[in-house]
C-alpha positions in Angstrom: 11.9 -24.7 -1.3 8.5 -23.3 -1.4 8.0 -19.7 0.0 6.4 -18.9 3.0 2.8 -17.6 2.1 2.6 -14.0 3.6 -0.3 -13.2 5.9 -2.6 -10.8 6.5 -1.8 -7.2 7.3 -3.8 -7.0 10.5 -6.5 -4.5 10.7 -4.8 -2.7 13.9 -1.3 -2.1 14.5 0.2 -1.1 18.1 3.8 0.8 18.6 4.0 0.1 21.8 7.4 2.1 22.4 5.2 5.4 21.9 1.7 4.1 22.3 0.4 4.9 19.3 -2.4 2.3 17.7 -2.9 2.5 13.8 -5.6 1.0 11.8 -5.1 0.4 8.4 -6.5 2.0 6.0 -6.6 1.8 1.8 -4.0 -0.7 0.2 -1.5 2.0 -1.9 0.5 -0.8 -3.6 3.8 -2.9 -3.2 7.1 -3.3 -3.7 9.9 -6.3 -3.6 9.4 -7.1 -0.2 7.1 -4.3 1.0 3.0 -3.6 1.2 2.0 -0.4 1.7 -1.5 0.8 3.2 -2.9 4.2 4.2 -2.4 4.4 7.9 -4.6 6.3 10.7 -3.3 7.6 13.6 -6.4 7.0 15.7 -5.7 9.2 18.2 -5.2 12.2 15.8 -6.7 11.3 12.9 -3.6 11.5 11.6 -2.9 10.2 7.9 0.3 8.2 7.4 2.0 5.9 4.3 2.9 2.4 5.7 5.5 0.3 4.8 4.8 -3.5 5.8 7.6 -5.9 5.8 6.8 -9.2 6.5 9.6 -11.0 9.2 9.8 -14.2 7.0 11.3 -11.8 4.4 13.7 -10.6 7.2 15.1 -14.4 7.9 18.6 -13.8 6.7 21.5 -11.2 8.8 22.4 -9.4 5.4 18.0 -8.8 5.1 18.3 -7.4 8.9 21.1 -5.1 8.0 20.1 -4.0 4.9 16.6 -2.7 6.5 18.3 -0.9 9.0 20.7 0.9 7.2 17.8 1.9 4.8 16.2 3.1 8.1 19.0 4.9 9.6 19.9 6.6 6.7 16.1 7.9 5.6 15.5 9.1 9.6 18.5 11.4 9.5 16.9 13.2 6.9 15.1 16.0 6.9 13.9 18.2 4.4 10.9 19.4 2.1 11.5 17.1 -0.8 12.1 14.3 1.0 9.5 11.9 2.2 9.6 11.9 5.8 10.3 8.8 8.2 8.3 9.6 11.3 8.4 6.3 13.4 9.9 2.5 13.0 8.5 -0.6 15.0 7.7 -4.0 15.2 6.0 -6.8 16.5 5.7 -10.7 15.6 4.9 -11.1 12.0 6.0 -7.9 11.1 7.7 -4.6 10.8 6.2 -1.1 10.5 7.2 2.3 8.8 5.4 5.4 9.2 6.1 7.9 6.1 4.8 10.9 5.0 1.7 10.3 2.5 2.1 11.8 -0.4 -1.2 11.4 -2.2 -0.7 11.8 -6.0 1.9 8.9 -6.1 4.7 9.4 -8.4 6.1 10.7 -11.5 5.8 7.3 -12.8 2.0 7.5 -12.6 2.6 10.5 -14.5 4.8 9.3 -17.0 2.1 6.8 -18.0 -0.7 9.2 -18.1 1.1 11.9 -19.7 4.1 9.8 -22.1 6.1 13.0 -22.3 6.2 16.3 -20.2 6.7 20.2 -21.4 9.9 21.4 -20.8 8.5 24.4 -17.8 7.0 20.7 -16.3 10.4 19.0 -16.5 12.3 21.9 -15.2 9.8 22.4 -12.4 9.9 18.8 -11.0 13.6 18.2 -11.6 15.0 21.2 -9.8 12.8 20.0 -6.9 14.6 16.7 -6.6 16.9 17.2 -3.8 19.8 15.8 -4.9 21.8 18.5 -3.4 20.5 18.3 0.0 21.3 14.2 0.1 25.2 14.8 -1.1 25.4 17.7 1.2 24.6 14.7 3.9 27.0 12.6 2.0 24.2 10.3 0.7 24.1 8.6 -1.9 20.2 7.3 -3.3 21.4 5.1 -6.0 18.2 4.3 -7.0 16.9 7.9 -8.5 13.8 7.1 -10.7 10.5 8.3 -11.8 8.9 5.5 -9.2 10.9 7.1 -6.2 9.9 10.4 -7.1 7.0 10.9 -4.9 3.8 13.7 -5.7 2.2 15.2 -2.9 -1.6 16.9 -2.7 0.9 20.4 -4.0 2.1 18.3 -6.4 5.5 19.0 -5.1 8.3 16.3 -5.5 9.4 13.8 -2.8 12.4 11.6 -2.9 11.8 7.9 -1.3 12.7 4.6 -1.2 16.5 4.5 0.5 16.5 0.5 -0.1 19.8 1.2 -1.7 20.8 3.9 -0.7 24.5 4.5 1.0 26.7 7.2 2.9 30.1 8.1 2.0 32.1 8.3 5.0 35.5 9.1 3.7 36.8 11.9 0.7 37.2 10.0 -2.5 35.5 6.6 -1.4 34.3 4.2 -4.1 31.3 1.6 -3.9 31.1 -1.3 -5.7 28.0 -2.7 -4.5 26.2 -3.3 -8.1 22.6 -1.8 -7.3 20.3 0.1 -9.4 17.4 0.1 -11.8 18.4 -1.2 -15.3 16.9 1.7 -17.3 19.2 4.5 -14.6 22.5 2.4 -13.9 25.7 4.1 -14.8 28.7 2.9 -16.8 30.4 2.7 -14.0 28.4 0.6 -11.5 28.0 -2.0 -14.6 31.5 -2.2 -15.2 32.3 -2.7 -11.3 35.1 -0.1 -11.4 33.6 2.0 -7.8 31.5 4.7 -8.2 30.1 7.8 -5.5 27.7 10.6 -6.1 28.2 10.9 -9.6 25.3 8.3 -10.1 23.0 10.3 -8.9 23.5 12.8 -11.4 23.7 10.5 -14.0 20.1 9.2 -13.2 19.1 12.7 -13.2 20.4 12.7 -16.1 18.0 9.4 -17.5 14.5 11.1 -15.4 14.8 14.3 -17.2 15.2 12.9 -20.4 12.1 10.2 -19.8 9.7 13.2 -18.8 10.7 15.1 -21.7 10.8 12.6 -24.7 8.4 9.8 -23.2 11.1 6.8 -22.1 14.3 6.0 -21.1 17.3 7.1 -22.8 18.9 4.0 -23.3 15.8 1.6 -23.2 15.7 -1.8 -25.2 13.7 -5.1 -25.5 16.2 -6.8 -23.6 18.2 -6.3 -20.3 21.2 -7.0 -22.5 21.0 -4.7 -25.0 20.2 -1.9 -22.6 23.0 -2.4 -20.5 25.4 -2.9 -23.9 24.1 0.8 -25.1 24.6 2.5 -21.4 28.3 1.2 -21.5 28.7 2.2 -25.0 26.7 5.6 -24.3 24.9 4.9 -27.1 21.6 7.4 -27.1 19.7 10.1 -29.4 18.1 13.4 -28.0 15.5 13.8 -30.7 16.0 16.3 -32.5 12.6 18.6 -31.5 14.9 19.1 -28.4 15.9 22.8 -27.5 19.7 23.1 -27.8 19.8 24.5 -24.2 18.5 21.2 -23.0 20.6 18.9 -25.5 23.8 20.5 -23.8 22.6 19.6 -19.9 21.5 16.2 -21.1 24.5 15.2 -22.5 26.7 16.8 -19.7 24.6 14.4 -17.2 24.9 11.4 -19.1 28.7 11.9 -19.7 30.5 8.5 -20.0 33.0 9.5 -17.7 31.6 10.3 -14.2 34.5 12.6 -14.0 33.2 14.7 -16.7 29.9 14.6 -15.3 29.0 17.9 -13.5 28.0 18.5 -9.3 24.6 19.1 -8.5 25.4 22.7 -7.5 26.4 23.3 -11.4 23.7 21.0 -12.8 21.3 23.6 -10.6 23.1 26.6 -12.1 22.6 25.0 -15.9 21.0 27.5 -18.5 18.2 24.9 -18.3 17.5 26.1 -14.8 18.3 30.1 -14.8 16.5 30.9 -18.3 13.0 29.2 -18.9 9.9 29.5 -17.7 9.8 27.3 -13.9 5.9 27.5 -12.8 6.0 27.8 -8.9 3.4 25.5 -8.6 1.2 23.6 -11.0 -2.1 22.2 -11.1 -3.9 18.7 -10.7 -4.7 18.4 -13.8 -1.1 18.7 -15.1 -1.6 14.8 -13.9 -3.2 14.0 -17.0 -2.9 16.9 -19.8 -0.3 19.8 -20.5 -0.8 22.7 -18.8 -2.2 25.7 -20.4 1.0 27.9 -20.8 0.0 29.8 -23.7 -3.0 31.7 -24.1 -4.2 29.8 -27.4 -3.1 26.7 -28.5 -4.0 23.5 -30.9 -4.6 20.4 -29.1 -1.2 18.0 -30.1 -0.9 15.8 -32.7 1.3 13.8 -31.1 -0.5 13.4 -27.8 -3.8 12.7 -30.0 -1.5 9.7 -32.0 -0.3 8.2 -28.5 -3.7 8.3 -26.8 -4.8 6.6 -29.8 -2.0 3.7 -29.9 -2.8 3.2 -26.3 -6.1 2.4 -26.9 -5.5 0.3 -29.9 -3.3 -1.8 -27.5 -6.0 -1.5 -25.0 -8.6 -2.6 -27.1 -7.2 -5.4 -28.5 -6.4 -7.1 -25.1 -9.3 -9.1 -23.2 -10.3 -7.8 -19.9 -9.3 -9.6 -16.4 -9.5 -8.0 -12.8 -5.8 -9.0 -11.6 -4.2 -7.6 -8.3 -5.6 -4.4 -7.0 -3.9 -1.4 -8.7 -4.8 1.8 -6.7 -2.1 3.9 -8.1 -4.0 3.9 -11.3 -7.0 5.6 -9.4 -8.5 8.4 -12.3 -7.3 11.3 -11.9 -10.9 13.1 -13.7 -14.0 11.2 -14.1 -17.6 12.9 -15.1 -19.5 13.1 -12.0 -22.5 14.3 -13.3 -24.5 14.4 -16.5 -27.8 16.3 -18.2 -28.8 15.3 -21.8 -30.2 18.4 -23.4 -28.9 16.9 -27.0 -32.1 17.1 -28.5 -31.6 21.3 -28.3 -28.4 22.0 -27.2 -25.6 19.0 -26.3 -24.8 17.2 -23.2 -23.6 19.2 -20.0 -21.6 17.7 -17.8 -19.5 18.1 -14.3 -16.4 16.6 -13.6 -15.3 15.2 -10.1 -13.4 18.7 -9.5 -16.1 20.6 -9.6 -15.4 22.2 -12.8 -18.7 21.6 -16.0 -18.5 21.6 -19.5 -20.6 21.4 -22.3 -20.4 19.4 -25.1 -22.4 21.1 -27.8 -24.3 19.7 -30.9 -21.9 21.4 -33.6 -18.9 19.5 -31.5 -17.8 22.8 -30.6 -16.9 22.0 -27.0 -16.8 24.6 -23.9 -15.5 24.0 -20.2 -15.5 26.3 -17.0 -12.9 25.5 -14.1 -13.9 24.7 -10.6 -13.9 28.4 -9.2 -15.8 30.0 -12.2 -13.3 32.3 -13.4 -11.9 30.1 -16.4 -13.6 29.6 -20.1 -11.5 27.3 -22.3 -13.6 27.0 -25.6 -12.7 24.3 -28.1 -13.3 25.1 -31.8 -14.5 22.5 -34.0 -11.1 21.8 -35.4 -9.3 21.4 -32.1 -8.2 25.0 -31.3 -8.4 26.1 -28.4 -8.8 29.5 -26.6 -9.1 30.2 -23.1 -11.1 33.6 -21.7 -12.0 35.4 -18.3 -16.0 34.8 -17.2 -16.1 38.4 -17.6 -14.1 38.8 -20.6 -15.3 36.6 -23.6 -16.0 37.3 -26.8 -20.1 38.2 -28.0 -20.3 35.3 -30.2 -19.9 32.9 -27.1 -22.3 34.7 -25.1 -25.1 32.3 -26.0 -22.9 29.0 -25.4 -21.5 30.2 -22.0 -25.3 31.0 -20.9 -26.0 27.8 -21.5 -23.6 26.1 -19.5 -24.3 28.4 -16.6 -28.1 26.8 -17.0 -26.3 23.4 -17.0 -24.0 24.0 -13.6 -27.1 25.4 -11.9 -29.2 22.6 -13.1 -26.8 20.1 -11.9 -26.0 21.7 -8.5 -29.7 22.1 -7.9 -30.8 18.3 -8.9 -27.9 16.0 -9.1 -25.9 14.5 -6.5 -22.0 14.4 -7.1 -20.3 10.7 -7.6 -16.5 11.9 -6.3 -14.8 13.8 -4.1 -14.2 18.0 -3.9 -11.1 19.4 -5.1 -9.9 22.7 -2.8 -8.7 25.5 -5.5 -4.9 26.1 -5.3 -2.5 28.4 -7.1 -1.1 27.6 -10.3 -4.6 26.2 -11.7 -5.0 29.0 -13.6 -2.4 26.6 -16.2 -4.9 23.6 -15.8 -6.1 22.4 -19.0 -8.9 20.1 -18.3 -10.4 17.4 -20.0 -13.5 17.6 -22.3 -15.8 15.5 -23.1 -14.8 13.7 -27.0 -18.4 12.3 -28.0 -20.8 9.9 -26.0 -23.8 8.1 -26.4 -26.1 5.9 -24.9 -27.0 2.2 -25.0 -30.3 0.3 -23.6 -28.1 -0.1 -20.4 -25.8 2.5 -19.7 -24.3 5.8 -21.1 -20.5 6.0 -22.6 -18.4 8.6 -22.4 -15.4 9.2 -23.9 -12.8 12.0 -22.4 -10.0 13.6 -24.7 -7.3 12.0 -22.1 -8.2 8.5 -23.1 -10.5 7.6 -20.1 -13.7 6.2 -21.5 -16.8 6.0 -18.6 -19.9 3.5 -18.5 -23.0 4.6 -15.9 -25.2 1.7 -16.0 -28.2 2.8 -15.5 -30.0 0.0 -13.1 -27.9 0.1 -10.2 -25.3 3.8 -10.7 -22.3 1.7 -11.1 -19.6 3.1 -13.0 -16.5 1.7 -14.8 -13.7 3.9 -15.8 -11.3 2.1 -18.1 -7.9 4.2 -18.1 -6.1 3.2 -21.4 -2.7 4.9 -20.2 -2.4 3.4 -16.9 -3.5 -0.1 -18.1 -6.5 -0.4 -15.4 -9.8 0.0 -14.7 -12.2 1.5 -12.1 -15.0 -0.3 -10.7 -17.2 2.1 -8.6 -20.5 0.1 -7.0 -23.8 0.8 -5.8 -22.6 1.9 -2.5 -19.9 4.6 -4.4 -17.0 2.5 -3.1 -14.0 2.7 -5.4 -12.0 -0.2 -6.5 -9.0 -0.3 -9.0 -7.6 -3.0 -11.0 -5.2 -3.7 -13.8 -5.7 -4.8 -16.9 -4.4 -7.7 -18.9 -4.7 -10.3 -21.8 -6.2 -12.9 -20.0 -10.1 -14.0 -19.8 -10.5 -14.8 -16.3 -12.6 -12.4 -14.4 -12.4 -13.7 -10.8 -15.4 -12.1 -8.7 -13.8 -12.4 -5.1 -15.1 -8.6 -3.0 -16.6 -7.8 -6.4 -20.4 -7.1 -5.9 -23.0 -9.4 -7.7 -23.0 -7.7 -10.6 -19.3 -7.2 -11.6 -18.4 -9.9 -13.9 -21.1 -8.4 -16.1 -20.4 -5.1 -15.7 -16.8 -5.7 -16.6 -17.4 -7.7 -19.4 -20.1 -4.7 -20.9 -16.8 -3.1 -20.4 -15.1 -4.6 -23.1 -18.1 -4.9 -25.4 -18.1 -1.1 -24.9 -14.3 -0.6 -25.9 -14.9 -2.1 -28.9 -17.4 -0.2 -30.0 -15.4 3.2 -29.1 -12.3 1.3 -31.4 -14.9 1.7 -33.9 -16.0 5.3 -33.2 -12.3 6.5 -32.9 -11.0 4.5 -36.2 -13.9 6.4 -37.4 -13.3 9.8 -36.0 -9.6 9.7 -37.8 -10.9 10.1 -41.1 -13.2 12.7 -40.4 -13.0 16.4 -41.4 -14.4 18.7 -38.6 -17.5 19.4 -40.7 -18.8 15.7 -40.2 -18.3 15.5 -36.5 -21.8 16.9 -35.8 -23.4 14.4 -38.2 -21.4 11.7 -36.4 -22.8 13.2 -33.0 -26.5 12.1 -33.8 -25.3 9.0 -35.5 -24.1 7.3 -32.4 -26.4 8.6 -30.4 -28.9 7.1 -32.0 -27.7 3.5 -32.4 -30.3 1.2 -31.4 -28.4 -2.5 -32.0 -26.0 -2.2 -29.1 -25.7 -4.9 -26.7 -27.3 -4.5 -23.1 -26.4 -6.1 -20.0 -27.8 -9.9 -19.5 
């Protein structure tokens, strides 16, 4: 039988219980059987998360009961790192759940931009997954994973999604319900044998080891094969791991649920009591480490993955699919001055904070507040100084960025939104500009997280292709922001796309191509030649431009 097309989430929505009207706001994605949209209380101005569930999806009794058990258990909860269920009501076509917005996502998101997490950025979000606080109320989530995980603004964790979750409601009691996501079921919900709170810990076990080493523990090709390796406990902790966080790994994943130890002792864990924990970290931790030492190299390894990604990237075609908005950039350059026939190119991100790229590809950024200098040496090291406190053979360099930011400020108006300065950024490590350069149609630039940016120059569009999250941002004439996914098909449907999107998008992947080419290049470059490369693409005359 063919399934009942959904309709339209209307524009308004009325609780009449409370008398409270809504109107919805940005789409923020979907699940199984959910949408979700940005709610606003218009009486307050209030923000909200919505969760939308159509009534044709709610035909069956099981469907009915399921819903409201995963309502009943998610409004008795009530604590800091748990998203909060405000209000639950309904009318003909469909029913409505106010949550708590939480405005950077996930960890998933995360875990795409990032691959892999340093160990003070694992310990910091997994000791804020309230694990304890649920078992103390004698839940049980059974459905613990990076997507459930919820950021908000603070970057603070936020556990959601109770779709599966259950209560234990006598000592010793064993489900058997077989629930869970493939890549964080436990031995024993796959072998049906009853299982409790132990699987909780168990995909605690699974979320720290993907944030740390970049996937699953027990991930495979096929379904299969996964679940053969989790009954089999068949995993490797790579051996770059620290031997303190080797032991709590394998204590979580222990075969036997038994052996497995209670949140309260997986809280106490060396892991926990003896490393660095940041109390807060900043934004940009979204999309590159933080800063935690005072000089550094930028990665190998994060340089090798950002470059796979966009191999895989560039070799796909282009196609605007379904509307991704959880792939929304994190940084984008919000405005530009080309001073490169002297100097370099300055340039201000969408937090406020400006950078320089100079001719000699030595590279040099200030944060948002003006307190920050992280230069970047020609060879990738970098070294971070006070405003007050750098050294005299910068002085020239940070003079001239301080001409860029007041150029900028003075002349240029800002494409993106202000970022408020918050504790904990003095770990951000932002960004920088990679190289650039201009075609007869727009400028590209190229950002050291992967995210390449096209300005055409007719109209002020922008397109910000974003390797690791598989999407791309179109921005249009009137600065409104629209996110899709990417993938390996041709079709570029136009529907709410402005008249000149199709060609925009397809520039797009003209322009990928031609930063495959600069990148293969950059690879087998020593640092001396990266100025000479500088002018030569720059000064490239035979690129296409716009038809």
């Amino acid at each position: 039988m063919d399934k009942v097309p959904l309709k339209d989430v209307p524009e308004k929505m009325y609780d009449k219980e409370r008398g409270i009207t809504y109107l919805r706001g940005k789409f923020l994605g979907k699940g199984g059987f959910a949408r979700c949209y940005e709610l606003t209380n218009t009486a307050t101005n209030e923000l909200f998360a919505g969760k939308i569930v159509s009534k044709t999806l709610l035909v069956k009794p099981y469907q009915r009961e399921k819903m409201a058990q995963e309502v009943r258990i998610h409004r008795s909860l009530n604590h800091p790192h748990v998203v909060k269920l405000f209000n639950f009501f309904e009318d003909s076509d469909n029913v409505y759940i106010t949550l708590e917005l939480c405005a950077r996502r996930s960890l998933m998101e995360l875990h795409k931009r990032r691959r892999s997490v340093t160990e003070p950025e694992a310990r910091y979000f997994t000791h804020q997954v309230a694990v304890d606080y649920l078992h103390e109320q004698k839940v049980i989530h059974r459905d613990l994973k990076l997507g459930n995980l919820f950021l908000n603004a603070e970057l603070q964790v936020k556990i959601g999604d109770f779709g599966l979750a259950t209560t234990v409601d006598m000592e010793g009691e064993r489900k058997k319900t077989l629930c869970g996501t493939p890549n964080y079921i436990a031995p024993e919900v796959l072998d049906k044998k009853g299982h409790s709170f132990e699987v909780d810990i168990w995909a605690i076990g699974c979320i720290l080891y993907t944030l740390l080493f970049g996937r699953p523990p027990f991930e495979t090709k096929s379904l299969k094969e996964t679940y053969s390796r989790i009954k089999m406990n068949q995993y490797r902790v790579p051996s770059t791991a620290s031997q303190t966080v080797s032991h709590l790994i394998q204590n979580l994943l222990a075969a036997d649920p038994a052996k497995r130890p209670n949140i309260k002792q997986v809280l106490g864990h060396e892991f926990f009591r003896t490393g660095f924990m940041p109390t807060r970290l900043p934004l940009s931790c979204l999309t590159m480490a933080p800063k935690f030492n005072r000089h550094s190299e930028v990665g190998d390894s994060d340089s090798f993955s950002m470059n796979e990604q966009r191999r895989r990237l560039f070799q796909r075609e282009l196609r605007v699919e379904d509307e991704a908005p959880e792939a929304m950039p994190i940084f984008w350059i919000s405005k530009w001055v080309d001073y490169s026939d002297k100097y370099g190119i300055g340039y201000q991100l969408c937090d406020n904070s400006v950078g320089v790229l100079f001719n000699d590809s030595s590279k040099l950024v200030l944060d948002e507040a003006g307190n920050e200098l992280t230069y970047i040496e020609k060879n990738d090291t970098e070294n971070y100084y006070g405003i007050e406190s750098f050294p005299e053979s910068l002085a020239k360099k940070v003079t001239l960025l301080k001409y860029f930011r007041a150029y900028m400020n003075e002349h240029l108006i800002k494409a993106g939104a202000h970022v408020v300065k918050k504790d904990g950024d003095d770990l951000a490590r932002l960004p920088v500009l990679r190289y650039w350069f201009r075609t007869r149609s727009a400028i590209v630039l190229h950002l050291s997280n992967g995210t390449l940016q096209i300005n055409f120059f007719e109209d002020h569009t922008k397109a910000i292709v974003c390797p690791l999250m598989g999407a791309i941002t179109y921005i249009d004439e009137h600065r409104n922001f629209r996110v899709y996914k990417l993938s390996a098909a041709t079709a570029l449907p136009t529907k709410e796309l402005s008249h000149n999107a199709p060609f925009r998008l397809r520039y797009v992947k003209t322009m990928c191509s031609q930063v495959q080419e600069v990148n293969t290049y950059i690879i087998r470059l020593t640092p001396s030649c990266l100025s000479r490369l500088q002018g030569k693409i720059k000064s490239r005359k035979s690129l296409p431009s716009v038809v």
